[in-house]
C-alpha positions in Angstrom: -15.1 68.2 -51.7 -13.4 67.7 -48.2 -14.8 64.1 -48.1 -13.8 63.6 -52.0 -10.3 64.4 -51.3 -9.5 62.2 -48.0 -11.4 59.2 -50.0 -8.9 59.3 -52.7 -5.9 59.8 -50.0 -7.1 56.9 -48.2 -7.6 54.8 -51.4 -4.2 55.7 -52.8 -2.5 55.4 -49.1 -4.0 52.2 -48.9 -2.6 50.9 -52.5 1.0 52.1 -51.4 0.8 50.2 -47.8 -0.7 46.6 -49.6 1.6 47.3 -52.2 4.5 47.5 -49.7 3.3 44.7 -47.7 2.9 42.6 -51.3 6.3 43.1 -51.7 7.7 42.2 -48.1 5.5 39.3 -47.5 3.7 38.1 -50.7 0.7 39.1 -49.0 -2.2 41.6 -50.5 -1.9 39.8 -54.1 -5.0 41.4 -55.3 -5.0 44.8 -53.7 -1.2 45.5 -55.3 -2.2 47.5 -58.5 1.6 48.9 -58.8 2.6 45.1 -60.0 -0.2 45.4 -62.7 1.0 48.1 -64.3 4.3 46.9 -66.5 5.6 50.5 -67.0 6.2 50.6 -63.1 7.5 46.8 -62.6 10.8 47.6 -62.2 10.6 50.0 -59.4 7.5 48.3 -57.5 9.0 49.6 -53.9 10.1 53.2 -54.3 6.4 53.3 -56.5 4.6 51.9 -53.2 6.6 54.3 -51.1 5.6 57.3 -53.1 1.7 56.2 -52.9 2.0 56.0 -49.2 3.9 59.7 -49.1 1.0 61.0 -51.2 -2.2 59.2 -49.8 -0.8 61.1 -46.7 -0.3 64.4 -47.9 -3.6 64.5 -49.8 -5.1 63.4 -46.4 -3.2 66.1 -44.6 -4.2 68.5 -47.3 -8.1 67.5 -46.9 -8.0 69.1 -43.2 -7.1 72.6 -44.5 -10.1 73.0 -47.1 -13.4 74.7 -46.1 -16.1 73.6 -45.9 
C-alpha cells in the first residue's frame, strides 16, 4: 500500500510540474493532461500548482503508513 500511494503522488506531482512547465515554456505538450480537460482550461496554472501541492503531500503521507 506504501508503494501504491507514493506511485500515485509521484504520477500526479509529476502531471502538476509538466503541466507548469507546459505552461511557462510550451514544453511537455503530451504529458500536460490539465489542458485536456476543458472544465479546468481556464485555470490551467493554479490547477498545475495544486497537483504539485498534492503529489507532495501524498508522498509525504506515504512515509507515515506501516508497513
Amino acid at each position: 500500500m506504501k508503494k501504491l500511494c507514493e506511485s500515485v503522488g509521484f504520477i500526479v506531482f509529476i502531471q502538476g510540474v509538466a503541466g507548469l512547465l507546459h505552461e511557462w515554456t510550451g514544453w511537455f505538450r503530451l504529458w500536460a493532461v490539465v489542458r485536456r480537460l476543458e472544465f479546468l482550461s481556464g485555470y490551467p496554472v493554479f490547477v498545475n500548482i495544486v497537483l504539485v501541492v498534492a503529489g507532495a503531500s501524498v508522498m509525504v503521507a506515504a512515509d507515515r503508513l506501516q508497513e
